[in-house]
C-alpha positions in Angstrom: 0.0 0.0 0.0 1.8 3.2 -1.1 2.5 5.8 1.7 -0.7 7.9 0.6 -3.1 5.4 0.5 -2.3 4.5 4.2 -2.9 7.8 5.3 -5.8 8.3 4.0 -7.1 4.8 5.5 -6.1 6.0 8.8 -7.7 9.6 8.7 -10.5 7.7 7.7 -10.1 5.2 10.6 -10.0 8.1 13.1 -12.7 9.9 11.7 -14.7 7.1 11.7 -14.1 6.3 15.4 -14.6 10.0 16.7 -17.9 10.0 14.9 -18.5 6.8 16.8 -17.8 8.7 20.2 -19.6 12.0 19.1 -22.5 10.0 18.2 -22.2 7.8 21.0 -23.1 10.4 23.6 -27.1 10.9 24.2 -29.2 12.7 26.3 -31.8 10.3 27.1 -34.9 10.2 29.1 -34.8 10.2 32.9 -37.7 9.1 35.1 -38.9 11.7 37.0 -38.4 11.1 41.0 -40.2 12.9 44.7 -36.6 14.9 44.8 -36.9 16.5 42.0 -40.3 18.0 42.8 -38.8 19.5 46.0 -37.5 22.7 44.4 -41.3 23.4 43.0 -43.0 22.5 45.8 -40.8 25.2 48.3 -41.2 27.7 45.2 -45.1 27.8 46.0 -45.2 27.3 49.5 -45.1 23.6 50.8 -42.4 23.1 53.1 -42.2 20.2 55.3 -40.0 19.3 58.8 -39.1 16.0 60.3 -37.9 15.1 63.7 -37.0 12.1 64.6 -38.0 11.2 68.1 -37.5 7.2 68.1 -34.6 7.4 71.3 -37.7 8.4 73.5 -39.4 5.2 73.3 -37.4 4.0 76.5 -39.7 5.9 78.2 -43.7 6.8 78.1 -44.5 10.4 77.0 -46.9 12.7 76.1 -45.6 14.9 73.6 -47.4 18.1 73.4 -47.0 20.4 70.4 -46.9 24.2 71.5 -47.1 27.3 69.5 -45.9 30.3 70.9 -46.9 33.9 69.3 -44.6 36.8 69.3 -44.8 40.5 68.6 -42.1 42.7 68.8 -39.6 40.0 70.9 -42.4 39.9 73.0 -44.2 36.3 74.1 -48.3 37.4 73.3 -49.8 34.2 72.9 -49.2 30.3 73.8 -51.1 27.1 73.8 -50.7 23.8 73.6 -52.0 23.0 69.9 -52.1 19.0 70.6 -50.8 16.0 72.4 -50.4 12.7 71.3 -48.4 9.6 73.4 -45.5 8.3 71.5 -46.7 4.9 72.8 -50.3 3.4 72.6 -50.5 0.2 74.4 -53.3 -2.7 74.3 -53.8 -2.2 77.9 -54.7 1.5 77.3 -58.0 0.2 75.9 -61.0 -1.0 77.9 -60.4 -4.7 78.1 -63.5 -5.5 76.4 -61.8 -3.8 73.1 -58.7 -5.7 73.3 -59.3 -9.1 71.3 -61.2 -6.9 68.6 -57.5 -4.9 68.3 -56.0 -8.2 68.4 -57.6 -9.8 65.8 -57.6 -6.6 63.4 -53.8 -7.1 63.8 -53.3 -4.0 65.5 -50.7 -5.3 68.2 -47.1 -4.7 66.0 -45.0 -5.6 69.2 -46.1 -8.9 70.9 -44.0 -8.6 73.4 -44.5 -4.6 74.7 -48.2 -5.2 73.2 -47.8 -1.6 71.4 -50.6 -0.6 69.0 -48.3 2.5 67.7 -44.6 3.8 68.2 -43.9 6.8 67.7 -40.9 7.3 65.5 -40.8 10.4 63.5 -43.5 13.5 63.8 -43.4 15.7 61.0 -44.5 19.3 60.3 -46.0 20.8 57.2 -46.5 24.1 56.0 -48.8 24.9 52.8 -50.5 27.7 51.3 -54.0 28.3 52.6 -55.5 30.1 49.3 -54.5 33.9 50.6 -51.8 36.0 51.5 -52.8 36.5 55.4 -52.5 32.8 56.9 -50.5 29.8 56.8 -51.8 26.3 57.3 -49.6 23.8 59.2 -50.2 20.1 59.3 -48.9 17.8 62.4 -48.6 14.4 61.6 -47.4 11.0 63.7 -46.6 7.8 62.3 -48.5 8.4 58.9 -50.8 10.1 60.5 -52.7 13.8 60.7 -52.9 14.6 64.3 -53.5 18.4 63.9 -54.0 21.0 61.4 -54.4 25.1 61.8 -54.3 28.4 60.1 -51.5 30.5 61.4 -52.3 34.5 61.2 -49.6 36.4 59.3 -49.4 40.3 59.4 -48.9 42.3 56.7 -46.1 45.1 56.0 -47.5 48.7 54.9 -44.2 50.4 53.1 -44.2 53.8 51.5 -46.6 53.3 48.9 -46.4 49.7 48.6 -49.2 47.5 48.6 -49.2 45.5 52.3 -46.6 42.7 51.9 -46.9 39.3 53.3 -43.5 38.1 53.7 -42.8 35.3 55.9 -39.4 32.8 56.4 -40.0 29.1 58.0 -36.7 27.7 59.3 -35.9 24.8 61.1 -34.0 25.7 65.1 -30.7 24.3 66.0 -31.5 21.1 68.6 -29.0 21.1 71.3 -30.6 19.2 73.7 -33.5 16.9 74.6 -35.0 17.2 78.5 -37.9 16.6 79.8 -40.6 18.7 80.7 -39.1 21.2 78.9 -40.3 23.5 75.9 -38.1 22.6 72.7 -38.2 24.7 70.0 -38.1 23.4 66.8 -39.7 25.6 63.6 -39.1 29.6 63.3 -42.0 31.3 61.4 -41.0 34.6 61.3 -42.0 38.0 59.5 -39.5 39.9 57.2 -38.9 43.7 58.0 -37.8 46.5 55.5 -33.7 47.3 55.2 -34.5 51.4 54.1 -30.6 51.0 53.4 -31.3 48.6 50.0 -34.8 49.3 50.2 -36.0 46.2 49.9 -37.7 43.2 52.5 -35.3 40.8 54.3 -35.3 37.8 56.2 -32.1 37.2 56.7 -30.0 34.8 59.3 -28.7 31.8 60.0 -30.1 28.6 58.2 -31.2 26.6 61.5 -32.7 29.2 64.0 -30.3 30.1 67.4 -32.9 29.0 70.3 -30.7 31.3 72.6 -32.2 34.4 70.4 -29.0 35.5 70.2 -29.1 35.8 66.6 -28.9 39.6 65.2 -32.3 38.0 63.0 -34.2 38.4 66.2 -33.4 42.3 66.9 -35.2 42.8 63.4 -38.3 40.3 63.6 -41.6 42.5 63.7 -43.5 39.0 64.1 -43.2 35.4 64.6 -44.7 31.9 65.3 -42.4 29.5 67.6 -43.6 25.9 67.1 -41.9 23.3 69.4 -42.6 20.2 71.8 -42.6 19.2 75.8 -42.1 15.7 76.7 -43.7 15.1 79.4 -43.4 12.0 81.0 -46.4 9.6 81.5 -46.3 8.3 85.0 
């Protein structure tokens, strides 16, 4: 094979395999996953919290969900929203109940004789259809337990129309004792920087429960949302 000729057979060889690769690479269909619907669901509004609470099953508790309102840094409402026991027993029922539980295969631990454990509770936030409230939904072991409207005030600016601008964030968790209010969500107002002219929210990404965060010098409103455990006796 002259010189020529073998040079073109291997430009054509190397063409050939680098079309191979080009074409080789494909952007192909993906099936759509819960992740990826996160982003969208945050963008209109849903935002949801989970705690896991599964090391206090040792004991017996109540756990009572609180929400505390504040105005100003000041405490101007409180009440204890619900309370649930993060264990249900078969001898918490009248005993003329109990074989009925049985036999609907209630009991999942033979040997305790628990009808529910509670392992996880879990918050969620949506939109309640206008600017001026915000629903929030409790719920235990795949279960609603609770659901209200939380009141939001609004933000009169210059000439602005009022402005409903609210951040939920999650609070740092230092440490669990009893009997005890622990907060856990931070619903709190924006307030308007004249400096950029604009609304903020701005802070740290998991609330300081000290309040020693500048945030909570500049908070015209808030919602806390936390738990007691309060132990069953």
């Amino acid at each position: 094979m002259k010189t020529a000729d073998f040079k073109k057979c291997v430009i054509t060889l190397v063409m050939l395999v680098l079309s191979y690769a080009v074409f080789g690479q494909q952007i192909k269909n993906k099936n759509v996953e819960l992740d990826d619907f996160i982003p969208l669901l945050k963008a209109v509004g849903y935002e949801i919290f989970n705690y896991d609470v599964s090391e206090m099953l040792n004991e017996r508790y109540n756990i009572v969900v609180i929400i505390k309102e504040f105005s100003a840094g000041e405490e101007i409402a409180s009440s204890n929203f619900t309370t649930v026991s993060n264990k249900r027993l078969l001898t918490d029922f009248p005993e003329s109940d109990r074989q009925g539980i049985i036999d609907a295969g209630r009991v999942i631990d033979p040997i305790t004789q628990a009808i529910e454990l509670v392992e996880k509770i879990t918050f969620g936030f949506y939109p309640s259809g206008n600017d001026s409230t915000k629903r929030m939904q409790i719920g235990v072991s795949g279960r609603t337990v609770g659901s209200t409207s939380l009141k939001l005030r609004g933000l009169t600016i210059k000439d602005w129309n009022k402005m409903f601008f609210y951040t939920i964030r999650p609070f740092q968790i230092k440490a669990f004792k009893e009997d005890e209010f622990i907060p856990l969500i931070l619903i709190s107002s924006g307030w308007y920087d004249e400096r950029i002219n604009m609304l903020r929210s701005c802070g740290l990404i998991e609330a300081d429960p000290e309040m020693q965060d500048d945030l909570y010098k500049n908070i015209p409103h808030h919602y806390i949302v936390g738990v007691k455990f309060v132990k069953k006796q």
